[in-house]
Structures are given as structure tokens and as C-alpha cells.
N, CA, C and O of each residue as an XYZ file, in Angstrom:
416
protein
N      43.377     87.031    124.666
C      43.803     88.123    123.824
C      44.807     87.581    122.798
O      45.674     86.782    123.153
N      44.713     87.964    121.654
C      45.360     87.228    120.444
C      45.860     88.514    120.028
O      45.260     89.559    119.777
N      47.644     88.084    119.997
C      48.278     89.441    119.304
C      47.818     89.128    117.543
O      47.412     88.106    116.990
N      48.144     90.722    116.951
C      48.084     90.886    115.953
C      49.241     91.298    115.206
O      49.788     92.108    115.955
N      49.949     91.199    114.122
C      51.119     91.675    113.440
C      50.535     91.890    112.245
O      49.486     91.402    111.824
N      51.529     92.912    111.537
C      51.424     93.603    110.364
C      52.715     93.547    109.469
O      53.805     93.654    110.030
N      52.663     93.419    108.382
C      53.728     93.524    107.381
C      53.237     94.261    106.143
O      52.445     93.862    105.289
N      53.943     95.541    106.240
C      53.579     95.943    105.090
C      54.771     96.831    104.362
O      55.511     97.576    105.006
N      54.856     96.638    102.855
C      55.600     96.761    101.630
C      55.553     98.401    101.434
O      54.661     98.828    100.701
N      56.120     98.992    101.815
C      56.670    100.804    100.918
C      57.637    100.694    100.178
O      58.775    100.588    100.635
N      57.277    100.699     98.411
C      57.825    101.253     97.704
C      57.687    102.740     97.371
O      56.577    103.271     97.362
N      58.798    103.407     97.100
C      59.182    104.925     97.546
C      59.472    104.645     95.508
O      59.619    103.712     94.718
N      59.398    106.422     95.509
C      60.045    106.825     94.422
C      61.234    106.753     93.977
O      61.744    106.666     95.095
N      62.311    106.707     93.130
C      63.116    106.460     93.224
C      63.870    107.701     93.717
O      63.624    108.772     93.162
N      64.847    107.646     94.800
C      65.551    108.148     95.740
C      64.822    109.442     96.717
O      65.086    110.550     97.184
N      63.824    108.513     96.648
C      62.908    109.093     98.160
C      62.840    108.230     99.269
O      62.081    108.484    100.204
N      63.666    107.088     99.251
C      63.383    106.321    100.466
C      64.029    106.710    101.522
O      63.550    106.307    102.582
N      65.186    107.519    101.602
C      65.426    108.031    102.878
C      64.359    108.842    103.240
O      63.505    108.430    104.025
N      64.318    109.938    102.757
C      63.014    110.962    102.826
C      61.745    110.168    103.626
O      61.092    110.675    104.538
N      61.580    109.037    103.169
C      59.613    108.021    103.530
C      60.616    107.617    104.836
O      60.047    107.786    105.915
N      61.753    107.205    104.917
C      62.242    106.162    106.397
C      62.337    107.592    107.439
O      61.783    107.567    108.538
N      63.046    108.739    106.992
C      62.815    109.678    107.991
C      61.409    110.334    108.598
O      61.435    110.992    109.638
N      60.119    110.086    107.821
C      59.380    110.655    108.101
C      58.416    109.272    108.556
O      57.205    109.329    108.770
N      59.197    108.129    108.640
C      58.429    106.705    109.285
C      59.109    106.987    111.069
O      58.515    106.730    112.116
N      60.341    107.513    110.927
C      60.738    107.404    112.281
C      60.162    108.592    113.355
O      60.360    108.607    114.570
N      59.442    109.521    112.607
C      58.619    110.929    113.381
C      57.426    110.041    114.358
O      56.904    110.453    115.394
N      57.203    108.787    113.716
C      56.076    107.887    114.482
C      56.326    107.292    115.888
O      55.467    107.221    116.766
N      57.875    106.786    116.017
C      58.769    106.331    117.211
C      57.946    107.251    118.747
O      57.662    106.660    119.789
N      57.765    108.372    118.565
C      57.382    109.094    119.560
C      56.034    108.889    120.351
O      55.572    108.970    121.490
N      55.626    108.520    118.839
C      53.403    108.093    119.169
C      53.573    106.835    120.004
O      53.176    106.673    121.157
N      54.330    105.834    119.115
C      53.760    104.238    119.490
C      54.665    104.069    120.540
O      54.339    103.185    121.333
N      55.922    104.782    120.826
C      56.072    104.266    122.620
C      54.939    104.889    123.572
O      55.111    104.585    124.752
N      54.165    105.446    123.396
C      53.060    106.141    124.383
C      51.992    104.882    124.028
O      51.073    104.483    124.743
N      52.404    104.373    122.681
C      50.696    103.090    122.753
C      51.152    101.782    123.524
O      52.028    101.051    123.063
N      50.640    101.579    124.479
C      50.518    100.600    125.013
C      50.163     99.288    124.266
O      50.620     98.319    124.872
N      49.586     99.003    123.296
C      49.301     97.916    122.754
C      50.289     98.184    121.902
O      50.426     97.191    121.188
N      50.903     98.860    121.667
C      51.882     98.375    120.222
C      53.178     98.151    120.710
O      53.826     99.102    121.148
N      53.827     96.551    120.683
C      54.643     96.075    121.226
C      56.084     96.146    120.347
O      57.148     96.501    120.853
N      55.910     95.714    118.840
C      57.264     96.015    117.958
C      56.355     97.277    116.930
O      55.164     97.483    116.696
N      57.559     97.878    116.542
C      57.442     98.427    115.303
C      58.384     98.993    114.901
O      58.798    100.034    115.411
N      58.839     98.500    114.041
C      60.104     98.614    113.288
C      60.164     98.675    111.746
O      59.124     98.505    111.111
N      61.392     98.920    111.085
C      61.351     99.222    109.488
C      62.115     98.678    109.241
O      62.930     98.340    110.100
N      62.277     98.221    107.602
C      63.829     97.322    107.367
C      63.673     97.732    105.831
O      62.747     98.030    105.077
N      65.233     97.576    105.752
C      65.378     98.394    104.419
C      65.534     97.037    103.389
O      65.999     95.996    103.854
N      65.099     97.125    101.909
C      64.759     95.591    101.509
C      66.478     95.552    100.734
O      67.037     96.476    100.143
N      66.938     94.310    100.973
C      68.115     94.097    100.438
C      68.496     94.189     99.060
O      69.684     94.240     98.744
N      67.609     94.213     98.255
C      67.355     93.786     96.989
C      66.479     95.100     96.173
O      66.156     94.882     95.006
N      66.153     96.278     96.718
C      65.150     97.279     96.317
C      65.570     98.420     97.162
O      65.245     98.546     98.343
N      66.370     99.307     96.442
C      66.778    100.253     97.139
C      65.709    101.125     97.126
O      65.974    102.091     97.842
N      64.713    101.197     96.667
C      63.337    101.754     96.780
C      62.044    101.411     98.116
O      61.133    102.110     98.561
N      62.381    100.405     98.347
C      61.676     99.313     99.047
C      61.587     99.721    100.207
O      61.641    100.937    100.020
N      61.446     99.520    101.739
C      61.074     99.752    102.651
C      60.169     98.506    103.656
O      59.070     99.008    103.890
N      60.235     97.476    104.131
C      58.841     96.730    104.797
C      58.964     97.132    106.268
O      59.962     97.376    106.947
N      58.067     97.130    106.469
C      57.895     97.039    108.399
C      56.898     96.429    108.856
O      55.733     96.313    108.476
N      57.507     96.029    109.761
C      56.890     94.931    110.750
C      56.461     95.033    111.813
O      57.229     95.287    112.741
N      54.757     94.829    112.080
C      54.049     95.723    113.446
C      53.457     94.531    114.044
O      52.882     93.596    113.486
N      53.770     94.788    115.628
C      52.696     93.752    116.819
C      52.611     93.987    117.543
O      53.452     94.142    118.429
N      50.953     94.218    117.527
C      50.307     94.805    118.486
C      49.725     93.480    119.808
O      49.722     92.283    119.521
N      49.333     93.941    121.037
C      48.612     93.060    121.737
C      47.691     92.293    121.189
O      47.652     91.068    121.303
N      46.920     92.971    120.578
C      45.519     92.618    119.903
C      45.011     93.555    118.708
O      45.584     94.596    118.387
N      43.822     93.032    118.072
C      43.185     93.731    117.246
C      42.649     94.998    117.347
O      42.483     95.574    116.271
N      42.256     95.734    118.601
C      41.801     96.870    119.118
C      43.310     97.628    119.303
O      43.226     98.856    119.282
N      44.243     97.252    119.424
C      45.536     97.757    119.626
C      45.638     98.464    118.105
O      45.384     99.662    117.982
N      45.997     97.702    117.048
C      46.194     97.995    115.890
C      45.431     99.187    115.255
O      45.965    100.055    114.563
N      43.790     99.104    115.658
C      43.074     99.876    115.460
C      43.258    101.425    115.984
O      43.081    102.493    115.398
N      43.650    101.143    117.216
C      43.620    102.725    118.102
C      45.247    103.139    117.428
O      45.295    104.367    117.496
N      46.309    102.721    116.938
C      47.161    102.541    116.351
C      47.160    103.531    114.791
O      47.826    104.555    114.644
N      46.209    102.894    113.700
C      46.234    103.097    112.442
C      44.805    104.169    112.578
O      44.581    104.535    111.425
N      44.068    104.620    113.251
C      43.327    105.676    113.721
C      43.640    107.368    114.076
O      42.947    108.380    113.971
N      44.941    107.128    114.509
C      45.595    107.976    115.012
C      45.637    108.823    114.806
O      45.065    108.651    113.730
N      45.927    110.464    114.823
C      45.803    111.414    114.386
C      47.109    111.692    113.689
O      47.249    112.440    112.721
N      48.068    110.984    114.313
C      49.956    111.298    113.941
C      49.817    110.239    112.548
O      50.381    110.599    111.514
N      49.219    109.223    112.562
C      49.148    108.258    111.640
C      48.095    108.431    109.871
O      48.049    107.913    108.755
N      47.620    109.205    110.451
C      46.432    110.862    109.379
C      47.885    111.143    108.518
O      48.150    110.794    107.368
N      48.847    112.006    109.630
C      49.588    112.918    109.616
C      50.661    112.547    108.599
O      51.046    113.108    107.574
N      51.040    111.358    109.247
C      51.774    110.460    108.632
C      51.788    110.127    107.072
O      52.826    110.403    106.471
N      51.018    109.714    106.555
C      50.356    109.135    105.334
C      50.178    110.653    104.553
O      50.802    110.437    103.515
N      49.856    111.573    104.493
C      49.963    112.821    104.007
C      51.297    112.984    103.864
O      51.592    113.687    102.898
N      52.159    112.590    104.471
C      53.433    113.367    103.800
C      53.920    112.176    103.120
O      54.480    112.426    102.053
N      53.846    110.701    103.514
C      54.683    109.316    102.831
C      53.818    109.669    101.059
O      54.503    109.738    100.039
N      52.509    109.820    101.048
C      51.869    109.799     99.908
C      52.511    110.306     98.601
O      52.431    109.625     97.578
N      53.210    111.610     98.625
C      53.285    111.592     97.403
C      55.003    111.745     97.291
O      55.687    112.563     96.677
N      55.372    110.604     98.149
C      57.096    110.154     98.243
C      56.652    108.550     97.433
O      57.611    108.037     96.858
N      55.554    107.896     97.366
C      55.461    106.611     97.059
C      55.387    106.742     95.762
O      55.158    107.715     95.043
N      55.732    105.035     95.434
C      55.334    104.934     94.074
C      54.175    104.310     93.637
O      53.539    104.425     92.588
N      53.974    103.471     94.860
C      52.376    102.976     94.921
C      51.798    102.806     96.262
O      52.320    102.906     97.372
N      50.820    102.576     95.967
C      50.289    102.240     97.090
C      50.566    101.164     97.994
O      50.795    100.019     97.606
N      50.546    101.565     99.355
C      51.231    100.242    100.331
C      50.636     98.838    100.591
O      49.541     98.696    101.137
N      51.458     97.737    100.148
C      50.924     96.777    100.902
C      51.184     96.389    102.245
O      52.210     96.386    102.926
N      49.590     95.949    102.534
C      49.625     95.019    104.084
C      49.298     94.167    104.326
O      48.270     93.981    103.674
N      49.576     93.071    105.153
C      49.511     91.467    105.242
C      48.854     91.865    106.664
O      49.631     92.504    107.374
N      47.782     91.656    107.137
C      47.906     90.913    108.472
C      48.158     89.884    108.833
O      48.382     88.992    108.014
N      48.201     89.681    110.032
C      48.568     87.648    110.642
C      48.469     87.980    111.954
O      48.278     89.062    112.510
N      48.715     86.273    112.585
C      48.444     86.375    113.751
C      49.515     85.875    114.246
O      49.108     84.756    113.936
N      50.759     85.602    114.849
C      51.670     84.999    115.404
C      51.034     83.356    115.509
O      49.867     82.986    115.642
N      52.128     82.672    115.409
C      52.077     81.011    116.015
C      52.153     80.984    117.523
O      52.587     81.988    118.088
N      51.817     80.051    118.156
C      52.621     80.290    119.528
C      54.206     79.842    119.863
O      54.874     79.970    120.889
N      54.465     79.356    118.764
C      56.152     78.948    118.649
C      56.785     79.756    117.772
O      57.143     79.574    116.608
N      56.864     80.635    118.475
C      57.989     81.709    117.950
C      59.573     82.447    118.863
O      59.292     83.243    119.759
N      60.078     82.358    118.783
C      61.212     83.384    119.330
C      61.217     84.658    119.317
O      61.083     85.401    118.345
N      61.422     85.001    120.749
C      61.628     86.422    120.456
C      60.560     87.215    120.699
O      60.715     88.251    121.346
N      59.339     86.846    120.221
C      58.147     87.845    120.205
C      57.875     87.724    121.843
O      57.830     86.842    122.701
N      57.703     89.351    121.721
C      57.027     89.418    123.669
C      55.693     88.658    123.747
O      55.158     88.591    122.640
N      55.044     88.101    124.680
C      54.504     87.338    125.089
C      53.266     88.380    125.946
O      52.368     87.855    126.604
């Protein structure tokens, strides 16, 4: 089983990013019930008070899926949508096996 991680870029309107981070944290409730989704977290960009990235890792690829499927994650994206200024980027990857920190 090969974990999967996600990084992806929310730029918000300008002074809607609290507004997109409060309605990123309504998700906290779903993904402790998902079993495959091990981090997920948000970080505010140092440099872009607009900005937003977060960083997701799941067990695996079927994790991510039952994850971004979701009905809360539907839910989700309907209200971030018209707080953005564009559309989100996402990176997938796969972890190294020399890393720190990441659960195992």
C-alpha cells in the first residue's frame, strides 16, 4: 500500500480568506471518521494574505478517492467557490520513504 499526499494552493478573494479557512475547518469532523486520511491540515501562506495551501495524506489512492467523493466535500466546494479567486491548485505525490514525521 503506497500512501498518497496532496498539496493544494487556495487563493481566496481578497479578504475572504478567513471566511474559505473557516469553512475548510467544517471538514475536521468528516476526515477524523475517514480512516484512510491520516494528515490534513491548512497553512496560511507567509507571503499571500490571500493564499491558503493544505497538505493531505492519505493511506493510499482509494483513501483519497473515498475522501474527495464525499458528500461533505460536494458541500464543501459550493460554498469555498465563489470566496475564490481562482481555481484550486493540486499537486499529487507520493511520499519518499525517508521522511520524518509522516505516520507510517
Amino acid at each position: 500500500m503506497t500512501q498518497t499526499s496532496l498539496f493544494v494552493k487556495m487563493v481566496f478573494q481578497p479578504g475572504k480568506r478567513d471566511e474559505g479557512v473557516a469553512a475548510l475547518e467544517t471538514m475536521l469532523p468528516t476526515v477524523e471518521s475517514e480512516g484512510g486520511t491520516l494528515i490534513y491540515s491548512f497553512h496560511l501562506d507567509a507571503g499571500d494574505e490571500n493564499t491558503v495551501w493544505i497538505f493531505e495524506l492519505y493511506s493510499d489512492s482509494e483513501a483519497l478517492g473515498i475522501h474527495g467523493g464525499s458528500e461533505a466535500m460536494g458541500a464543501l466546494f459550493g460554498v469555498l467557490t465563489p470566496l475564490m479567486a481562482e481555481p484550486p491548485m493540486m499537486v499529487m505525490a507520493t511520499p519518499t520513504a525517508n521522511a520524518k514525521g509522516l505516520p507510517r
